[in-house]
C-alpha positions as semicolon CSV with decimal commas, in nm:
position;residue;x (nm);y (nm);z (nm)
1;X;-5,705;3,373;-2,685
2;X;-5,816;3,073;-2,467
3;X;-5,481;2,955;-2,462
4;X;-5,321;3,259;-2,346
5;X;-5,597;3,285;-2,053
6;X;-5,527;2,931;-1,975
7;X;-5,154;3,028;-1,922
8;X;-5,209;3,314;-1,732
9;X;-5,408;3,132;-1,510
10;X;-5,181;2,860;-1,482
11;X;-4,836;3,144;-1,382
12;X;-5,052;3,197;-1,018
13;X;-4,798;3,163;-0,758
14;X;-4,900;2,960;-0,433
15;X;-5,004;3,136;-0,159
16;X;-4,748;3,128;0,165
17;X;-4,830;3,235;0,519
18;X;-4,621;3,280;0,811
19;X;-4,759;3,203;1,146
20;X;-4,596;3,254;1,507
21;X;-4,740;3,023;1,793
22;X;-4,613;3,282;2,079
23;X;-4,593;3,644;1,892
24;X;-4,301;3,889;2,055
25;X;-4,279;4,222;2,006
26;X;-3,880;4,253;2,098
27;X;-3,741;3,909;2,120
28;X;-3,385;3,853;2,271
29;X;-3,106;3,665;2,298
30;X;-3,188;3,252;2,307
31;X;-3,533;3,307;2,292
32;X;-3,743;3,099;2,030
33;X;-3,901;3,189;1,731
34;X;-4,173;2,923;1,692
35;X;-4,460;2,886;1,419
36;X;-4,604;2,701;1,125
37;X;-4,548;2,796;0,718
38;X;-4,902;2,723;0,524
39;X;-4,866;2,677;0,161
40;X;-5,196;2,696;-0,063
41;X;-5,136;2,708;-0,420
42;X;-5,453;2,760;-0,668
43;X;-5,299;2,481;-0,936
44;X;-5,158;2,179;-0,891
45;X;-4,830;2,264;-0,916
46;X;-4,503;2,072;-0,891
47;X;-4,227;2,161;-0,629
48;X;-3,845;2,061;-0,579
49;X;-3,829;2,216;-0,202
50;X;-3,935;2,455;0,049
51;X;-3,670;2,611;0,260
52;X;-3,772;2,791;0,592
53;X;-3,467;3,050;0,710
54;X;-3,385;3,273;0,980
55;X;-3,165;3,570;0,826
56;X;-3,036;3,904;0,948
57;X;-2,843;4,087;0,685
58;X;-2,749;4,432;0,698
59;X;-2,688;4,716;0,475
60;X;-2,531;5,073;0,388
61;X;-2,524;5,304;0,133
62;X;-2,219;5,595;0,140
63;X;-2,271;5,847;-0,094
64;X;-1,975;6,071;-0,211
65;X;-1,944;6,452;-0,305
66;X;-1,629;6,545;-0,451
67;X;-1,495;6,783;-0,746
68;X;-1,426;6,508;-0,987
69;X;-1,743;6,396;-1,115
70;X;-1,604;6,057;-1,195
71;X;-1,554;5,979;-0,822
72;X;-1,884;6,126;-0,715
73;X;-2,177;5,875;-0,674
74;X;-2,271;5,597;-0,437
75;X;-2,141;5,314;-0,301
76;X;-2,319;5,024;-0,133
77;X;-2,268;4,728;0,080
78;X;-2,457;4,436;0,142
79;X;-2,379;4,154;0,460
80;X;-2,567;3,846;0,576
81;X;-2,396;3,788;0,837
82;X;-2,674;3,497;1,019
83;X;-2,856;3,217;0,820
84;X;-3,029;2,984;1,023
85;X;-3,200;2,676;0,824
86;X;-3,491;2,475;0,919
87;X;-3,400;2,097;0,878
88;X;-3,680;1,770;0,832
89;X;-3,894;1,992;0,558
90;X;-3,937;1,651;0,319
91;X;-4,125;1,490;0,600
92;X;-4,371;1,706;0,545
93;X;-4,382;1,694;0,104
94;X;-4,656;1,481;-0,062
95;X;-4,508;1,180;-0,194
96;X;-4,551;1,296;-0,560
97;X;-4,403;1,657;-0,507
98;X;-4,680;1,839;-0,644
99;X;-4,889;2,057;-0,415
100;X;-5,276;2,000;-0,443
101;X;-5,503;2,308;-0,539
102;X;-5,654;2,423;-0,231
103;X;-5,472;2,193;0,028
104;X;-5,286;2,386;0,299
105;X;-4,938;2,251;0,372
106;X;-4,807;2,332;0,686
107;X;-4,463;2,313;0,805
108;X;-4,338;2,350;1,130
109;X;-4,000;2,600;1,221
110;X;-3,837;2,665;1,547
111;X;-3,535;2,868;1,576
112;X;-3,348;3,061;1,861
113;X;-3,160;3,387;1,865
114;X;-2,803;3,266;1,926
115;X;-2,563;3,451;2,132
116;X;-2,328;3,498;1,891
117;X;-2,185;3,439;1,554
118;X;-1,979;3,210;1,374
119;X;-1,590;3,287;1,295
120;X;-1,627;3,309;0,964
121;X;-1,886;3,552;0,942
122;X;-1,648;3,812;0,946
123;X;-1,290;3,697;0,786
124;X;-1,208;4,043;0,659
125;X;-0,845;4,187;0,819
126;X;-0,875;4,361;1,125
127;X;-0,646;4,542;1,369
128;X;-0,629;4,281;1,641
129;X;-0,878;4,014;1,804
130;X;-1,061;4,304;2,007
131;X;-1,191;4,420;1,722
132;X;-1,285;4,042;1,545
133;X;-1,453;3,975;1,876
134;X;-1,730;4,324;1,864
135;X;-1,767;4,175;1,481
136;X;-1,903;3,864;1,626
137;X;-2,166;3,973;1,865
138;X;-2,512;3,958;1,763
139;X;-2,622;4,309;1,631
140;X;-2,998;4,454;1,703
141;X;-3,238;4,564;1,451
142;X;-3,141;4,854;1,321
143;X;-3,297;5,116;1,117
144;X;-3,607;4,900;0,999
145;X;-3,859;5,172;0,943
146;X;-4,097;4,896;0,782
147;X;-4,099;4,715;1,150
148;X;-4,117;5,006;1,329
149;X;-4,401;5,145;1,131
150;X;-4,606;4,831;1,154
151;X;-4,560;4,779;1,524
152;X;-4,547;5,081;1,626
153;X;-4,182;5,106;1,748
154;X;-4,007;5,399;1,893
155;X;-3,785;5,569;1,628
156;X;-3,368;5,476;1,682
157;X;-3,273;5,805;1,498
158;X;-3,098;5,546;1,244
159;X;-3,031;5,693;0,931
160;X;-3,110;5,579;0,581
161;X;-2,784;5,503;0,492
162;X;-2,764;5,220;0,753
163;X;-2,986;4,951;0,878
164;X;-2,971;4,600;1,030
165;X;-3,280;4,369;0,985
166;X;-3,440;4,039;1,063
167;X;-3,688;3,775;0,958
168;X;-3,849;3,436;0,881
169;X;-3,791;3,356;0,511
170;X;-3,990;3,059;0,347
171;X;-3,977;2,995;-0,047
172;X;-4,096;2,738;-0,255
173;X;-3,849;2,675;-0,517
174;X;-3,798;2,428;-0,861
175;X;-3,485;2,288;-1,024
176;X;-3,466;2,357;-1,359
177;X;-3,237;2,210;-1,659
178;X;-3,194;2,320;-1,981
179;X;-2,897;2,122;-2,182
180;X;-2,601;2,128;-1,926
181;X;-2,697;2,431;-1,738
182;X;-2,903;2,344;-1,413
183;X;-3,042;2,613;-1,182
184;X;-3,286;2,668;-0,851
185;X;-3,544;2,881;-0,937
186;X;-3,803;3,032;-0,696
187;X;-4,158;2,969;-0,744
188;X;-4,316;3,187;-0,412
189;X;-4,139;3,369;-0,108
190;X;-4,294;3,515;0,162
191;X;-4,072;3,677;0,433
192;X;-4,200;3,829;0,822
193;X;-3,960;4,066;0,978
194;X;-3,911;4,047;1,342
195;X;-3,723;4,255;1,601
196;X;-3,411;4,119;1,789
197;X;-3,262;4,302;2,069
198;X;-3,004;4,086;2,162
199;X;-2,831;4,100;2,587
200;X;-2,515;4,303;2,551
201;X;-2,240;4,230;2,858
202;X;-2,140;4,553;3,008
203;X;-1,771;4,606;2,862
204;X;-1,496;4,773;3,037
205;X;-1,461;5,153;3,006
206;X;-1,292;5,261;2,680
207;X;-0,892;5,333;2,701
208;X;-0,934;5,722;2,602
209;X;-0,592;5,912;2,483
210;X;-0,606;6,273;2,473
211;X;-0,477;6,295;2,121
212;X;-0,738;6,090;1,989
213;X;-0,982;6,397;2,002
214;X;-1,291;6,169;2,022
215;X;-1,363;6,282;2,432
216;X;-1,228;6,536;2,627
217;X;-1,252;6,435;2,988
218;X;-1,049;6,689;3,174
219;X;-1,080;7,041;3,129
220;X;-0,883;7,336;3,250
221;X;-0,936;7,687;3,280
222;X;-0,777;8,018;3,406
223;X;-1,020;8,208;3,622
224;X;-0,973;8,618;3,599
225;X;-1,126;8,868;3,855
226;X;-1,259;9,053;3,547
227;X;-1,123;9,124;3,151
228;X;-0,855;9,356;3,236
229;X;-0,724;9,218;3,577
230;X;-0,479;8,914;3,610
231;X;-0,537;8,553;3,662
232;X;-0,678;8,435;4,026
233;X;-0,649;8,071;3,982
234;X;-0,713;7,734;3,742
235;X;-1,040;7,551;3,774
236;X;-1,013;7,193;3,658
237;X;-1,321;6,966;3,558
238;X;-1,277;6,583;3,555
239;X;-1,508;6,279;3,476
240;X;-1,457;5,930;3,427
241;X;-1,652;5,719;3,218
242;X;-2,019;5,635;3,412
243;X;-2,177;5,345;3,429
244;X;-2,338;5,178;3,140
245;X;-2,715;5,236;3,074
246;X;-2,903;4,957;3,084
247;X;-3,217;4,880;2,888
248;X;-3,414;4,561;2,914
249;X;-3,455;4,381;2,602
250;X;-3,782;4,226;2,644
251;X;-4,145;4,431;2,673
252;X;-4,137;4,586;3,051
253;X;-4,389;4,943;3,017
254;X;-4,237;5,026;3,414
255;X;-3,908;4,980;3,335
256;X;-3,724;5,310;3,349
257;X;-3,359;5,347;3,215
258;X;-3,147;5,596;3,397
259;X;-2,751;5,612;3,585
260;X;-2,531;5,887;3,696
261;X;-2,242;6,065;3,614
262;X;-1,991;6,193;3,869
263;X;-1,804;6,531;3,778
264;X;-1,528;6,645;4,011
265;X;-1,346;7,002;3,989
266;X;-1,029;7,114;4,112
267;X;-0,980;7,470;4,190
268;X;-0,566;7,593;4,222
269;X;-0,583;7,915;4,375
270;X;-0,276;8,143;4,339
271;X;-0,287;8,249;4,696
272;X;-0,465;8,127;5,005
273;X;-0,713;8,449;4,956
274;X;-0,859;8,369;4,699
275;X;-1,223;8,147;4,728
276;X;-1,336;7,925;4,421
277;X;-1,535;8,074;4,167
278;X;-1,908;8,096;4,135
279;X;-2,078;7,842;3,938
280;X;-2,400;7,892;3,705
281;X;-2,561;7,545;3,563
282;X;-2,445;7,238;3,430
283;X;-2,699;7,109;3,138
284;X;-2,608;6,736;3,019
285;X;-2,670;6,638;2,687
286;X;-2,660;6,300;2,480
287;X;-2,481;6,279;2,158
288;X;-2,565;5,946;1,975
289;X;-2,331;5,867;1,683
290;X;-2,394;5,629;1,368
291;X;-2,105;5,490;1,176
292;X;-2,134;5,299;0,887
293;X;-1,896;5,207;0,573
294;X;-1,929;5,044;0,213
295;X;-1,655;4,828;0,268
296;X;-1,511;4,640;0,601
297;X;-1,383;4,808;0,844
298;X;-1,040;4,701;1,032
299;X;-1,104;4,945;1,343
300;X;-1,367;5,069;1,575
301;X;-1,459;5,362;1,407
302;X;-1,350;5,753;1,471
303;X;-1,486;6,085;1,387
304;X;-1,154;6,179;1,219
305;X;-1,135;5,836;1,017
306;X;-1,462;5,883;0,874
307;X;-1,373;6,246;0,744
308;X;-1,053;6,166;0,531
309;X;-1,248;5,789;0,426
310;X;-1,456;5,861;0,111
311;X;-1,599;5,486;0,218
312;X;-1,706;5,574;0,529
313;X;-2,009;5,815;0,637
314;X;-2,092;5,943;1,033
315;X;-2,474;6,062;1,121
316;X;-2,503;6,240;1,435
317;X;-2,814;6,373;1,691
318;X;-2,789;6,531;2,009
319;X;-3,083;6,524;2,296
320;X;-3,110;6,765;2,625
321;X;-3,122;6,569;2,895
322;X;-3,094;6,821;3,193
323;X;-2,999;7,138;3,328
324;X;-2,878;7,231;3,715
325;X;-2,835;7,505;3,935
326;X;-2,489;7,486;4,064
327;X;-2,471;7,776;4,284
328;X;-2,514;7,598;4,592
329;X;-2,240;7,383;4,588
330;X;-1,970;7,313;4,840
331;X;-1,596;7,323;4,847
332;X;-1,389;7,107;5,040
333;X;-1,029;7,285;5,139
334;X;-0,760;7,063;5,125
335;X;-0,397;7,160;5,308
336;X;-0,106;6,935;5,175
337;X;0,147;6,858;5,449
338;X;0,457;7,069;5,327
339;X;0,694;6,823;5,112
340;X;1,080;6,751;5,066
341;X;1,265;6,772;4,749
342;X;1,227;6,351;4,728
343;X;0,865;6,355;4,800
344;X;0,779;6,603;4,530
345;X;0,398;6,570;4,435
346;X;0,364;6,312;4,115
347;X;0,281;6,549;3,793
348;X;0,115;6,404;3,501
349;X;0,085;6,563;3,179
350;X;-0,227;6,607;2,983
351;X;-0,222;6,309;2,810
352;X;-0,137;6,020;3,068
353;X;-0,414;6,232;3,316
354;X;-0,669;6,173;3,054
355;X;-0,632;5,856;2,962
356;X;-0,633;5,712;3,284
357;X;-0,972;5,848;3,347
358;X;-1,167;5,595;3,196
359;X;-1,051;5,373;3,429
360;X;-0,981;5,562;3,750
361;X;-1,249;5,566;4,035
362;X;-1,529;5,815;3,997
363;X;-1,512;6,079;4,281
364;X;-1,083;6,071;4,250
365;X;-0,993;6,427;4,317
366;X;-0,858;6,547;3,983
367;X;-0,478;6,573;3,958
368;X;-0,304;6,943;3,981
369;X;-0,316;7,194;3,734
370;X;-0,015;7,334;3,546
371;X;-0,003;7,632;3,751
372;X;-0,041;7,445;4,097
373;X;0,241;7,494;4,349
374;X;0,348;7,194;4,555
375;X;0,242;7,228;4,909
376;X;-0,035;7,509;4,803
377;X;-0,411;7,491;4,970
378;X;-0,680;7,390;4,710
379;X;-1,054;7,340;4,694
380;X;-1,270;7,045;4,504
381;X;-1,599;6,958;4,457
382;X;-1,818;6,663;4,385
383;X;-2,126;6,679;4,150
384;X;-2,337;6,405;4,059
385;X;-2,525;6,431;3,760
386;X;-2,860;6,212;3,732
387;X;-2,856;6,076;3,354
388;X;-3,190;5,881;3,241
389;X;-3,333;5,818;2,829
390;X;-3,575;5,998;2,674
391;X;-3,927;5,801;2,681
392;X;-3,990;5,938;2,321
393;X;-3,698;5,734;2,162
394;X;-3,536;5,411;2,118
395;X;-3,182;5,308;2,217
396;X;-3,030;5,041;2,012
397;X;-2,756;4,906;2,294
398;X;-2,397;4,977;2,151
399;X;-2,274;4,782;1,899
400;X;-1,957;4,746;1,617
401;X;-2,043;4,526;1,338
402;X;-1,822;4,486;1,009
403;X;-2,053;4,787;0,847
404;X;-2,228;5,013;1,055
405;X;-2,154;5,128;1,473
406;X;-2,337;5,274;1,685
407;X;-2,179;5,471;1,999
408;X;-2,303;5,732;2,259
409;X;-2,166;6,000;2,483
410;X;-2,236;6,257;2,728
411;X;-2,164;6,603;2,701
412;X;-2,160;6,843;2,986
413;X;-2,127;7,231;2,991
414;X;-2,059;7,381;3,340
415;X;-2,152;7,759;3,319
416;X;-1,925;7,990;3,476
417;X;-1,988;8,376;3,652
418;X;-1,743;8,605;3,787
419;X;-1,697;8,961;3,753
420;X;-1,917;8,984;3,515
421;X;-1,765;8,756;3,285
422;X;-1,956;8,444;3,189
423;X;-1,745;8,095;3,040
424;X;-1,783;7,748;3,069
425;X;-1,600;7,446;3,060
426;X;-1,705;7,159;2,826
427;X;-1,666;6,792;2,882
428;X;-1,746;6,489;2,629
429;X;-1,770;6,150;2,838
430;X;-1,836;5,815;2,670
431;X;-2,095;5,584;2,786
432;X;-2,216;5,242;2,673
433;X;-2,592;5,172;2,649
434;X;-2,614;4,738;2,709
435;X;-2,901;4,530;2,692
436;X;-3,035;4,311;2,948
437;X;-3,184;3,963;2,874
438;X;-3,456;3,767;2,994
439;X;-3,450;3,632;3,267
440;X;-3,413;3,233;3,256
441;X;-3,449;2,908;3,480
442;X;-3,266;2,619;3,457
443;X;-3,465;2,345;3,515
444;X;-3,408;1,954;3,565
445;X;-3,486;1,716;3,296
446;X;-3,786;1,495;3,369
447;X;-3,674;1,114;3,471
448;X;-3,805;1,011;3,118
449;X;-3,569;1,244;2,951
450;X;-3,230;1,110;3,160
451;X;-3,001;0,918;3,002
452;X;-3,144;0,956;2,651
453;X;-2,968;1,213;2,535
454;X;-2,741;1,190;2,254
455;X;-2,526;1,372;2,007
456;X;-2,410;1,330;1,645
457;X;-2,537;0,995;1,432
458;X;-2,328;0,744;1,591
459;X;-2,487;0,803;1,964
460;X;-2,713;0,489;2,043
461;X;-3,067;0,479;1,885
462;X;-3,347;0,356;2,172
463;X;-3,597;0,151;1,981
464;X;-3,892;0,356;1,873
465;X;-3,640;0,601;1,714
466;X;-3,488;0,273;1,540
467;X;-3,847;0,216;1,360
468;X;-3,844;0,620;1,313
469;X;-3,490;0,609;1,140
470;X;-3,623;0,325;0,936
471;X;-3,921;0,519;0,828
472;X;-3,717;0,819;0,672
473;X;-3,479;0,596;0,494
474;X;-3,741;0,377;0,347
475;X;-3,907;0,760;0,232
476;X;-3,555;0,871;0,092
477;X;-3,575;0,551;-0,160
478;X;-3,899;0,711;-0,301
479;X;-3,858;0,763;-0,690
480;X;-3,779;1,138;-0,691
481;X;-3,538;1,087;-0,421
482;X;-3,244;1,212;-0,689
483;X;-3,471;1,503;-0,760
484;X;-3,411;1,548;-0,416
485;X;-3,041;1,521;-0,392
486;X;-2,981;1,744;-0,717
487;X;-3,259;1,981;-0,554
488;X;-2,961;2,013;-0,247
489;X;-2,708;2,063;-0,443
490;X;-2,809;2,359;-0,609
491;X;-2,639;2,713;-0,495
492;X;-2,854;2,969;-0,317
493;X;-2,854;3,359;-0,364
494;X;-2,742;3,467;-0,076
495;X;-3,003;3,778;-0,063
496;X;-3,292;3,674;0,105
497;X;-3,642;3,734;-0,088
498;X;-3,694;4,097;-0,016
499;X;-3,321;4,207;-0,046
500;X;-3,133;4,305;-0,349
501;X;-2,741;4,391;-0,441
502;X;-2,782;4,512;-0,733
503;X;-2,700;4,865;-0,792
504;X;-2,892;5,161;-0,993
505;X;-2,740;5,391;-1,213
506;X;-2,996;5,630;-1,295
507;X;-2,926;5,974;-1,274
508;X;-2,552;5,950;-1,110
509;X;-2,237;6,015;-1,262
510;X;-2,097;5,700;-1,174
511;X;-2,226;5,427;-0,919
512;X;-1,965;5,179;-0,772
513;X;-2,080;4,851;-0,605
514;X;-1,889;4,753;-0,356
515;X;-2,000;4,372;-0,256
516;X;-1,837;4,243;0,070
517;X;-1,712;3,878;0,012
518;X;-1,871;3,751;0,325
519;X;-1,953;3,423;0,398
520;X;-2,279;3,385;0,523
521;X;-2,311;3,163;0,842
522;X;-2,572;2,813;0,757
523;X;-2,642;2,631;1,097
524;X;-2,912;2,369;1,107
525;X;-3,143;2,432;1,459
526;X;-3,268;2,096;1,532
């Protein structure tokens, strides 16, 4: 029995803590996360390294409902797509690589949120280089209830099924041989998530085709005097893509996110009696939109796409944003100088009209209706539609990563009254939320600093860092130094200590694991 006490005793893991020097709620793109890992363990105990990362991963789960109960289940996918690696840790081992019980060991980090990531993070096929280049860009957290909870964070109406996180990593870990087989195994982790809400560049407005059926930007209508009489004219309703939203990245309580929307209408009467209709309220809504996939995606992701995918899942919500009287608003008549045969007015169908309206000028009076006749009076109108977030939630900026999307829009419902008869004309408008970054100073290096700058090993040495360089040689020729070197070149799980691929299979027909072969990106910050 004393023995068994003894060994229990002896299986107590060190104690690791995780300490920032300048705490962020929200940190952003190129700013630093700086602190110290303490390590305390109870026993002497002997250590091959301690590694100190900065990871994001993210993950999905699509589950799938069909009549064969052999393709039913779930599938999952797992992608680190960022692995940043503190360097110079063996400075900072005792010489015999055993940790003292009760010393604290403390070993400095500093990293920095980069602005983007490496090539082959995502080496999956895609459609063309548009689509490699979204990949690329540094996604925010996403969908980390445990963060949110613990600091209290706004919820980003992420679903379960998707979620991007981030955090410090340290582990203490031990090489271990038995006969030819030789593996790392981990002694102690401790990991600290943090939230990253990287700056996202406005992008140019989306290329919208009509036969897509994602947005319907134009809209037109036949306006009747009442059920049984006959047709007194087309209204048309046109918007072009607004500006992007932009919310700040870093903590700002007075900052208030808001833009506008511009709405034009068209009104083709069939005879220069006839006055525009009367208008009831237009009410704006926000549709946000979460894709997300077990396996890469080659595309920017679709409504349609992910209903015929079995790999592929869509979670939607929808938020009121306003409602307006319209009543009041005023028509401008316009009378088109009569035209010759040659100088008949340019038609364009449905589909060329839309799709140049992402990228027209807001405020462009629509084109005509099918039933316009050239040289006929006609009315428009302008309406501009205040658009600002909800205080009660969070809005991720949009982003496309290799798994999971996230993409907004604006919907608009102009209410209609004549006769007695009430309609109303629906629009769906895309908009992009970005991200705005900290602003930053460029300052000029001190005179100490000029001309001492160098890169890679073979850039002159000045002399103190000749005596340093010495110094960590001399330590590298210590006699565990090929404990060391085997230590390094040991492989590493690429799940991070609080992350798992595997997949249960408890109470489901059948459970598929679908594992993207990513390669996870390993930079050294120095």
């Amino acid at each position: 029995m004393p023995s068994k006490l003894r060994n229990l005793v002896q299986t107590a893991k060190p104690d690791i803590k995780i300490h920032f020097d300048h705490p962020k709620s929200t940190y952003t793109t190129l700013d630093r996360l700086e602190g110290t890992v303490t390590i305390t363990a109870p026993h002497d105990t002997r250590f091959d390294s301690v590694d100190i990362e900065f990871i994001g991963t993210s993950r999905t789960f699509v589950e799938r409902f069909t009549t064969a109960a052999a393709a039913s289940g779930r599938s999952e996918a797992y992608h680190q797509f960022l692995k940043l690696s503190q360097p110079g840790n063996e400075q900072y081992y005792p010489a015999d690589f055993v940790l003292q019980a009760g010393v604290a060991y403390e070993f400095p980090f500093i990293f920095a949120v980069p602005q983007q990531l490496l090539p082959r993070v995502c080496q999956h096929p895609v459609r063309n280089d548009a689509v490699r280049d979204l990949h690329l860009h540094l996604p925010p957290t996403f969908g980390d209830k445990d963060l949110g909870a613990s600091q209290k964070g706004l919820d980003d109406m992420a679903p379960d099924m998707a979620s991007v996180r981030y955090g410090i990593f340290a582990k203490i870990s031990e090489v271990k041989i038995r006969g030819d087989e030789v593996w790392r195994s981990t002694m102690a982790s401790r990991a600290r998530r943090v939230r990253v809400i990287p700056a996202v560049e406005v992008q140019p407005p989306l290329d919208v085709h009509a036969e897509e059926g994602e947005y319907n930007m134009r809209k037109e209508k036949s306006i009747r005097k009442s059920m049984l009489k006959g047709k007194v004219g087309t209204l048309v309703m046109e918007a072009a893509q607004p500006p992007a939203l932009q919310v700040q990245s870093y903590d700002n309580p007075e900052a208030r996110t808001n833009t506008h929307a511009t709405i034009m209408l068209r009104f083709d009467p069939f005879d220069d009696k006839t006055k525009p209709p009367k208008l009831g309220s237009l009410s704006s809504r926000l549709k946000v939109s979460t894709y997300f996939a077990s396996c890469a995606r080659s595309t920017v992701p679709t409504k349609q796409a992910s209903t015929l995918d079995i790999t592929q899942g869509l979670h939607s919500e929808q938020f009121n944003l306003s409602s307006r009287c319209m009543a009041n608003v005023e028509w401008k008549k316009h009378h088109p100088t009569p035209t010759t045969p040659d100088e008949v007015l340019e038609r364009r169908d449905s589909a060329n009209s839309i799709a140049s309206l992402s990228w027209q000028s807001p405020g462009s009076i629509p084109a005509p209706s099918e039933t316009y006749k050239d040289g006929a009076a006609y009315y428009t109108a302008r309406l501009v539609v205040p658009v600002q977030l909800p205080p009660h939630k969070a809005f991720p900026p949009t982003f496309h990563t290799c798994l999971i999307s996230r993409v907004y829009a604006l919907k608009f419902d102009l209410s209609l009254s004549s006769a007695g008869l009430a309609s109303s004309l629906p629009l769906r408008v895309p908009i992009q939320i970005s991200s705005e970054g900290l602003p930053r100073r460029i300052r000029v290096p001190s005179e100490e600093l000029v001309g001492r700058s160098r890169i890679g090993s073979q850039a002159p040495l000045a002399d103190d860092e000749h005596e340093h360089a010495a110094a960590a040689a001399a330590a590298a020729e210590r006699p565990d130094a090929d404990a060391v070197q085997r230590r390094r070149s040991m492989p590493e799980s690429d799940a991070p200590p609080g992350y798992s691929v595997s997949t249960s299979t408890a109470g489901r027909a059948r459970m598929t694991d679908y594992r993207l072969n990513f390669r996870a990106m390993s930079v050294s910050v120095h």
